[in-house]
C-alpha positions as CSV (number, residue, x, y, z in Angstrom):
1,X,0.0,0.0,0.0
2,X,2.4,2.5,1.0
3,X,4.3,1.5,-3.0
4,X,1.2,2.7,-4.3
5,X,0.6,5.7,-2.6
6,X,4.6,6.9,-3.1
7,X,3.6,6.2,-6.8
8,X,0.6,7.9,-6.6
9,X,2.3,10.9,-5.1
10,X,4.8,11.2,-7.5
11,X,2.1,11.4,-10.3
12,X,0.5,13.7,-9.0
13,X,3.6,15.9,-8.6
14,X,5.1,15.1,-12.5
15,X,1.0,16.3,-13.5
16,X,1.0,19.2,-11.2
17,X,4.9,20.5,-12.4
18,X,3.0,19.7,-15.9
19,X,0.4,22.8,-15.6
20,X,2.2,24.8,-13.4
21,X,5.0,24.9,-16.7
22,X,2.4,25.0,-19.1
23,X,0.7,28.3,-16.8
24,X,4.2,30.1,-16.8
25,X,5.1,29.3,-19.7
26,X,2.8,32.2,-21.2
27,X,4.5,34.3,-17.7
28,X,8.2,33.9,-18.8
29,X,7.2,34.9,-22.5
30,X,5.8,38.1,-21.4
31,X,8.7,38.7,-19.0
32,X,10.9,38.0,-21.8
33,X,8.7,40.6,-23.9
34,X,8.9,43.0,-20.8
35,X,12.2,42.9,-20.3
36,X,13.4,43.6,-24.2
37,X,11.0,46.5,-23.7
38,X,13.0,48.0,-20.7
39,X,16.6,47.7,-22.3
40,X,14.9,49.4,-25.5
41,X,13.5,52.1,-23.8
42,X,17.1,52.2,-21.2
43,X,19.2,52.6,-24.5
44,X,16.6,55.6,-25.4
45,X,17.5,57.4,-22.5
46,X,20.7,57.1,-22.8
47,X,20.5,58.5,-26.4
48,X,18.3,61.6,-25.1
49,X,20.7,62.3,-22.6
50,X,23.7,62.3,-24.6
51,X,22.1,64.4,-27.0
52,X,20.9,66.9,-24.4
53,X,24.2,67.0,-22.7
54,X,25.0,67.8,-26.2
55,X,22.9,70.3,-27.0
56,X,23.8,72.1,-23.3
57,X,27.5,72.3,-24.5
58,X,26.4,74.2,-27.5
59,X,24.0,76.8,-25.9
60,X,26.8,77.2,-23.1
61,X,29.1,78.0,-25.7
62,X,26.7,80.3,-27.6
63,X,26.2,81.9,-24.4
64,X,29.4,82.5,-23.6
65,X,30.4,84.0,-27.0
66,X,27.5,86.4,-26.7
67,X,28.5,87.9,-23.6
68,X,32.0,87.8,-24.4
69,X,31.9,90.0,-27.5
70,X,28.6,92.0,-27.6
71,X,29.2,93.8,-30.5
72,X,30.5,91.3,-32.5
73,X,26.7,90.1,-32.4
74,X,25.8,93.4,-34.2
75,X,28.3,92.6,-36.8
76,X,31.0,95.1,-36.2
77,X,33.2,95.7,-33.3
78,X,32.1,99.1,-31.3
79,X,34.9,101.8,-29.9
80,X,33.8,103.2,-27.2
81,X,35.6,106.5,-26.6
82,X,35.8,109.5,-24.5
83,X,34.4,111.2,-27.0
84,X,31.4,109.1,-28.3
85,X,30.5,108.9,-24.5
86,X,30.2,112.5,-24.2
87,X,27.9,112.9,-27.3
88,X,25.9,110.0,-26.6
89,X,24.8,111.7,-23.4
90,X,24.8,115.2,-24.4
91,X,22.6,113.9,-27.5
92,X,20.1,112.1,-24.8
93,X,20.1,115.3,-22.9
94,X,21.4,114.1,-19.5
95,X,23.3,114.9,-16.6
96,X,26.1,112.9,-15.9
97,X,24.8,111.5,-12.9
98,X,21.5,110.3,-14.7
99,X,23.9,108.8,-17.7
100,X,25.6,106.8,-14.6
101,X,22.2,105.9,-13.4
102,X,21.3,104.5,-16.9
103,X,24.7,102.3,-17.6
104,X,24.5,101.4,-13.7
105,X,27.7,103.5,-12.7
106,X,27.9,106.6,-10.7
107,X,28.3,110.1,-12.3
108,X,32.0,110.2,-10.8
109,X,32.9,107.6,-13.5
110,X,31.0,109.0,-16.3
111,X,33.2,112.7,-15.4
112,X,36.0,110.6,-15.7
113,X,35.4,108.3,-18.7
114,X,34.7,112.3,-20.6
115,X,37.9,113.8,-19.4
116,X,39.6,110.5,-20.7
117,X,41.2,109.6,-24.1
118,X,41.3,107.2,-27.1
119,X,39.3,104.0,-26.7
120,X,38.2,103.3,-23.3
121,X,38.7,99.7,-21.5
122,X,35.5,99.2,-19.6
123,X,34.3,96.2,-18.0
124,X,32.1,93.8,-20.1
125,X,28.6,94.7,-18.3
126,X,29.1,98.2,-18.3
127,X,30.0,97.7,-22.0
128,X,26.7,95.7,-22.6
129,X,25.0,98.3,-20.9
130,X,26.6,101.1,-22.8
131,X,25.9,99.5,-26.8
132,X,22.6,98.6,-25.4
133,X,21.6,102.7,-24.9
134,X,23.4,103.1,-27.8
135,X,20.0,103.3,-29.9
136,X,17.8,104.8,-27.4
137,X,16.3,108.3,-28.1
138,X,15.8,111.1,-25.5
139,X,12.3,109.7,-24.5
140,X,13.0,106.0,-23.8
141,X,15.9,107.0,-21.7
142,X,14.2,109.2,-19.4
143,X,11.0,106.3,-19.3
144,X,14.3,104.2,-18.3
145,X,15.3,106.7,-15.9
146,X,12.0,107.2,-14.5
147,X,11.1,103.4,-14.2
């Protein structure tokens, strides 16, 4: 008796591996499926990334040449003199302290950039600041001045 029921046992357990293998066999297909569909999409990432990274390198760079050379952007390169510094305000109409104000230096350093000669080394902002007035007429700089 106990033969037969060891045999009985172990068919039962070669049927029962049977279906479990034929259930999960469908399982471990998907999985396969799944995971093909995970390493696809990994490798996209990867792609996007590198492509952003490159793209960031680019508009670093195009950033940087912008605000190194400001008036190579307008297409020639700008002198700023004495001189032209002078007439610029004296064409806006404005004091030297509210010509300061505008550029974002005091009035002391616009007296002294006037009683100064040939081209003038200023400091990249201020130069920014100075080529951006450069097309303003007398009413948008006082509107600057006022706001």
């Amino acid at each position: 008796m106990s033969q037969l029921m060891t045999v009985m046992k172990d068919e039962i357990r070669r049927i029962a591996r049977k279906e479990i293998k034929a259930v999960t066999a469908g399982l471990k297909k998907d999985q396969t499926i799944f995971r093909k569909a995970v390493a696809g999409l990994r490798r996209q990432t990867k792609e996007h990334r590198s492509t952003i990274r490159q793209l960031l390198r680019v508009a670093t760079k195009q950033v940087k040449m912008a605000t190194m050379a400001p008036e190579a952007a307008e297409g020639r390169k700008a002198w700023i003199t004495a001189k032209g510094i002078r007439a610029r305000r004296k064409k806006l109409k404005l004091s030297q302290a509210q010509f300061g104000k505008l550029i974002g230096v005091s009035g002391y350093t616009v007296l002294k950039w006037e009683h100064g000669s040939g081209p003038l080394k200023l400091r990249s902002r201020t130069r920014r600041a100075f080529l951006a007035i450069r097309g303003l007429g007398i009413r948008e700089a006082r509107l600057r001045l006022g706001a």
